[in-house]
Every structure is written in structure tokens, then in C-alpha cells.
C-alpha positions in Angstrom: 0.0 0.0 0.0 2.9 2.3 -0.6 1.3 3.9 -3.3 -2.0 4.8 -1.2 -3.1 8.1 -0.8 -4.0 10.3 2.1 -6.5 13.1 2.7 -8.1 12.6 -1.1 -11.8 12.7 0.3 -14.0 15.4 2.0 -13.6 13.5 5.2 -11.2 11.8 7.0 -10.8 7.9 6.1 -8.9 5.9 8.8 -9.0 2.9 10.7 -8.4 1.1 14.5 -5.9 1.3 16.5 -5.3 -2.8 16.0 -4.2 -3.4 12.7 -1.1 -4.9 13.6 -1.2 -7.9 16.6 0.6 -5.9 18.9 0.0 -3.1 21.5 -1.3 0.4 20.4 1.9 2.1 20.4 3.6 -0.2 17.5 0.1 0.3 15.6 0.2 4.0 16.1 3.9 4.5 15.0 3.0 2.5 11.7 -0.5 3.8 10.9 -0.1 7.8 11.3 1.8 7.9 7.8 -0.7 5.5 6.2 -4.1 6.8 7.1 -5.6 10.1 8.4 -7.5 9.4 11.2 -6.4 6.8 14.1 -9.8 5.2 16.5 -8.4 4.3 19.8 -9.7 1.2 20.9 -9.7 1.3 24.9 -10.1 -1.4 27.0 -10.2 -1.7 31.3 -11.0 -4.8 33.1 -9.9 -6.6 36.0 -7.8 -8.9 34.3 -6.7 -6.4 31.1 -6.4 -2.7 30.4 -4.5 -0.9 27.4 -5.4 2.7 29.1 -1.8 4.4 27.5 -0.2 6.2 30.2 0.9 10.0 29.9 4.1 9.5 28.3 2.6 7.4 25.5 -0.3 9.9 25.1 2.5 12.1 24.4 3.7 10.0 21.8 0.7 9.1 20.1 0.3 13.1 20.4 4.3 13.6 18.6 3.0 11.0 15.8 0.1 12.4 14.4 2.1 16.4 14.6 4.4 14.9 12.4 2.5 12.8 9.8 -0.9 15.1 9.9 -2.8 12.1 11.2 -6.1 12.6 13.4 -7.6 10.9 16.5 -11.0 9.5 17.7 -11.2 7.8 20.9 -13.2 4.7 21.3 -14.5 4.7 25.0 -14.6 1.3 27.1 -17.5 -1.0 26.7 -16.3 -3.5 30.2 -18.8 -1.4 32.3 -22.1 -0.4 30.4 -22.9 3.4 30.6 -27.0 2.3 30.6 -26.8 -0.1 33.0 -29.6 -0.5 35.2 -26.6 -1.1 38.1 -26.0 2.3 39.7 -22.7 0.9 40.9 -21.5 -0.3 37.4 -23.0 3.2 35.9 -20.6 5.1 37.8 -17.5 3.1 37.6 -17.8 3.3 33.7 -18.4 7.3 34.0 -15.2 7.5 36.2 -13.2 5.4 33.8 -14.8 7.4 30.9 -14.0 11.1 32.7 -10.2 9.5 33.2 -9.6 8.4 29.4 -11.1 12.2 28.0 -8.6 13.8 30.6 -6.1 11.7 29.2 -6.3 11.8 26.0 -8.1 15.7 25.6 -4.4 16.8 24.5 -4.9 14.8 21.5 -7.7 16.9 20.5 -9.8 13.9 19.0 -12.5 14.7 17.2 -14.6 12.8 19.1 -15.2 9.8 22.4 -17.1 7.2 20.7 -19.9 5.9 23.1 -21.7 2.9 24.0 -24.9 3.1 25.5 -25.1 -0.7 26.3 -27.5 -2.1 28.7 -30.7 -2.6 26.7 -31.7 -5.0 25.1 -33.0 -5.2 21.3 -36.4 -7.2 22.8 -37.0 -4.7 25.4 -40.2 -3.2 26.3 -41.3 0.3 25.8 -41.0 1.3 29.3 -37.9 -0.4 29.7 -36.6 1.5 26.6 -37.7 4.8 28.4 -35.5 4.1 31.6 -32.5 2.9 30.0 -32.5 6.6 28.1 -32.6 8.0 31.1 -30.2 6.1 32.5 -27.7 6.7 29.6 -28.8 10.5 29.7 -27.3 10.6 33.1 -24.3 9.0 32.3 -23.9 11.4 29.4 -24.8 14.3 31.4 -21.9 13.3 33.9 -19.6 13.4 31.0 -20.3 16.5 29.5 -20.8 18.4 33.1 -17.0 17.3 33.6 -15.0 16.7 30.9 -16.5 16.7 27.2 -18.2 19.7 25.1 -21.8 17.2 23.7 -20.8 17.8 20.7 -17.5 16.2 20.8 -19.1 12.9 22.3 -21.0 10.4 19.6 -23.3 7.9 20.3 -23.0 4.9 18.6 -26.2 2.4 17.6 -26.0 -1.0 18.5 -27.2 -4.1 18.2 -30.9 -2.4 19.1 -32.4 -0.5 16.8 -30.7 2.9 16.1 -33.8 4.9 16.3 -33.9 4.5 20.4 -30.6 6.1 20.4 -32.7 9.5 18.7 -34.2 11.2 21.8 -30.6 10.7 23.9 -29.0 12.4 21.5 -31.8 15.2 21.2 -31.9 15.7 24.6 -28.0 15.5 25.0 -26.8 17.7 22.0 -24.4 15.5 21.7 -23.9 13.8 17.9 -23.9 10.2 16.4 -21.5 7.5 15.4 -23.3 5.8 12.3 -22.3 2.4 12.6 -24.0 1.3 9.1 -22.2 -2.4 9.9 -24.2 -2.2 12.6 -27.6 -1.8 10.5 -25.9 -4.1 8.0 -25.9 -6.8 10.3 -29.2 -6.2 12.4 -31.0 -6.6 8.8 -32.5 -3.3 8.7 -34.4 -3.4 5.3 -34.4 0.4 6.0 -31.0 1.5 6.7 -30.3 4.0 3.8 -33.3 5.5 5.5 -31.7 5.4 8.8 -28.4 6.6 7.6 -30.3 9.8 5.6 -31.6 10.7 9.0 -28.6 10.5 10.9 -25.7 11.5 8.6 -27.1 15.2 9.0 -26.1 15.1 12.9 -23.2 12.2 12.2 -20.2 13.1 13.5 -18.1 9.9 13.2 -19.2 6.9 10.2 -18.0 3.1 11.2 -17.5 1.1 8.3 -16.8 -2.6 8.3 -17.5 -5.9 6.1 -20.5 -8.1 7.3 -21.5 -11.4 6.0 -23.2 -14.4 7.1 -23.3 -12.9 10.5 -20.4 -12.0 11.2 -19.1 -8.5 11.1 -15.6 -6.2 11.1 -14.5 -7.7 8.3 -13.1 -6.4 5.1 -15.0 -4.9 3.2 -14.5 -6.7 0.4 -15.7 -9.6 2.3 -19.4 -7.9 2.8 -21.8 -6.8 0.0 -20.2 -4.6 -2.3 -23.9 -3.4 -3.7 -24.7 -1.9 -0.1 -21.3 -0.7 0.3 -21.5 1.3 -3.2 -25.0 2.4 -1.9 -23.8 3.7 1.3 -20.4 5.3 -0.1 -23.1 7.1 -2.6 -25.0 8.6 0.2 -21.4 10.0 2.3 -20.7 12.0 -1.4 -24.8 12.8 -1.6 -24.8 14.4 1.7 -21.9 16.3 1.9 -20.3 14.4 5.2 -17.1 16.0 6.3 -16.2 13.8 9.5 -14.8 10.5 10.3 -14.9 7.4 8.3 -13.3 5.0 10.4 -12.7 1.4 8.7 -13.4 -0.9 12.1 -11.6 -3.8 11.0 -8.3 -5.3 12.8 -6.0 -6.9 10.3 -3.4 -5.5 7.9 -5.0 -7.3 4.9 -8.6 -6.3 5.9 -7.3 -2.9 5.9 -5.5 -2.5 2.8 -8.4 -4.6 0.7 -11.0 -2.7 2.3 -9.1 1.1 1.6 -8.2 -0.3 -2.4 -12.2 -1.1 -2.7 -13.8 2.0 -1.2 -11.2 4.1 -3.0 -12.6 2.4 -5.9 -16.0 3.0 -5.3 -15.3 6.2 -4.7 -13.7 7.4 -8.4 -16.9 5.4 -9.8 -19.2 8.2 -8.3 
């Protein structure tokens, strides 16, 4: 891929932070020439945590000076931000608050959030308090650390309509995950997409087939793919594509196909 490109669309294309099979700080030293936008993937459980420290903040901040490269910052999913756990709720809003004070001298474009704790058979009311729980959460965040519109929300696995009213009410913006709608089977989903691209902050873009998603995108359906690519150009988005996939050979199939897609337009 030494004859790939940067910066030749209206938004920036890039990828995760796990490309290569080895710790962030390997990936970030080899990606920040190749792409234009880094997601970093964070993790902290009990048993693993990949939380860079200060010093290699730093560095991931000395990188992307020198090669013109970009940050998002993909917030831990361990602890669910809707749970319906109090306890759990505000252990993933301290983690959270930690990461954005961390990282805030990157100047990401955005924290990508999961609202987990709902599930896609859940009731109406059920849907209502797990809002309000994430509402809180997000209200915690943006109180302390975050301007809204600098924090995306990103659908799920439930249907990306119940994330609407908690980013109405939040001002905060959306991560489109159109794998995500891919996947779920949403007949509708270049419906979905018109709706949110408007207020879309950050696009995820991966393969998915037979079930299985994050792969290249030359693995999934390339008719959807060349539908979806259509609608970024249509509608003007100037954010963040990220290509969420986590192999060298997903990467560079999947940036050769949507490049070409993209000259077809």
C-alpha cells in the first residue's frame, strides 16, 4: 500500500488502533503515515487494560504532529454506561472522565460511546428508563470533561432509532455504525443513515456477511457498500470514516475497494 493516498476525500478515512497484533503504540507509530484518522480502541477490566499512560499519550500526540494524522477515541465498553446497576454506571463514568482527561491533548474529534445495557427485545418502558439512565451518564460526562458535541453515540445491536431522543436531549452527535444496520438486517437503513448523517459526527464502516461483522469490506456486500459510499458524497459528510476492522490485509483490501468505489461516483 505504498502507493495509497491520504487526505483525497472530503472526510477523514482511517481505521483502528489494532491493525497490527501488537499493542497500540507499535500500531500508532506505523498507521499515522498510512491513514488520516487513528480510533483508539480502549479497554479496562480486571484482568486487562491498554489505558496508554501519559508518556505514551504524548507519543501518540508527537506521531500524528508529524504525519498530519487525526484521532478518535473509542471509549470502554467493560462497564455499560445504561446499565440499570448504579454501581457499574458510575464506575464506567469515572473510567470514561479518566480516558477524556487523558487523551483531551490529542484533540480527538470525538469519544465514541456505547450506551449498552438494553436489550433489542425490550419493552417500551424499559426503553424509556434505559434513556434516562444513559442520559445521566452522558450528562456526567459532558458536566466534567467533554463539550456534547464532541461525544457520539453509537447504535447498537438495538435499533438505532432509540438512540434518537438521547442524542436530542444530549446535543451531543452520532456514530453511524452502518455495519451495525448491515448486520441487524434493517431493510431500511439508507433510510436510517439519511436521518442521521445530517447530525453524524463519526461513520464506522466494516464488512458483514453471514453474520459475522468487522471484516473487510471486500468480504461484505459490495452493492450496499457502493450504496452507502453514494450517500457519504450525496450528503456532503465531512467527518470521520473509520474502517473498524483489525487486520493488515482487511485494511488494505478494504481502503483499495472503497477508494474504488469512490472514483466510480
Amino acid at each position: 500500500m505504498n502507493n495509497y493516498k491520504r487526505k483525497k476525500y472530503p472526510f477523514r478515512l482511517g481505521t483502528t488502533s489494532y491493525i497490527l497484533p501488537d499493542d497500540i503504540l507499535p500500531n500508532v507509530l506505523y498507521l499515522t503515515p498510512l491513514v488520516d484518522d487513528i480510533e483508539l480502541v480502549l479497554f479496562e477490566s480486571p484482568d486487562f487494560s491498554n489505558i496508554p499512560t501519559v508518556s505514551q499519550v504524548e507519543q501518540f500526540r508527537d506521531y500524528a504532529v508529524q504525519n498530519e494524522c487525526g484521532y478518535t477515541v473509542h471509549l470502554p465498553i467493560d462497564r455499560k454506561a445504561g446499565s440499570d446497576n448504579p454501581g457499574e454506571r458510575k464506575r464506567f463514568c469515572e473510567t470514561a472522565i479518566n480516558i477524556v482527561e487523558r487523551t483531551n491533548i490529542l484533540e480527538p474529534h470525538a469519544w465514541v460511546l456505547h450506551c449498552e445495557g438494553i436489550n433489542s427485545d425490550a419493552s417500551p418502558e424499559q426503553i424509556v428508563r434505559w434513556q434516562e439512565r444513559s442520559l445521566d451518564s452522558i450528562k456526567l460526562l459532558t458536566e466534567n470533561v467533554v463539550d456534547p458535541s464532541r461525544l457520539v453515540i453509537e447504535n447498537l445491536s438495538y435499533p438505532a432509532e432509540w438512540n434518537f431522543d438521547i442524542v436530542k436531549k444530549s446535543k451531543c452527535t452520532y456514530c453511524l455504525d452502518v455495519g451495525h444496520l448491515w448486520l441487524r438486517g434493517d431493510n431500511n437503513w439508507e433510510e436510517i443513515c439519511v436521518q442521521m448523517l445530517p447530525n453524524t459526527s463519526v461513520v464506522h464502516l466494516h464488512g458483514v456477511r453471514d453474520g459475522k461483522d468487522h471484516i473487510s469490506l471486500h468480504k461484505g456486500n459490495e452493492e450496499m457498500l457502493s450504496r452507502f459510499v453514494k450517500l457519504l458524497a450525496s450528503m456532503h459528510f465531512h467527518g470521520v470514516v473509520t474502517l473498524e476492522i483489525f487486520s493488515q490485509n482487511d485494511l488494505f483490501e478494504s481502503l483499495c475497494l472503497f477508494e474504488t468505489l469512490w472514483e466510480q461516483l
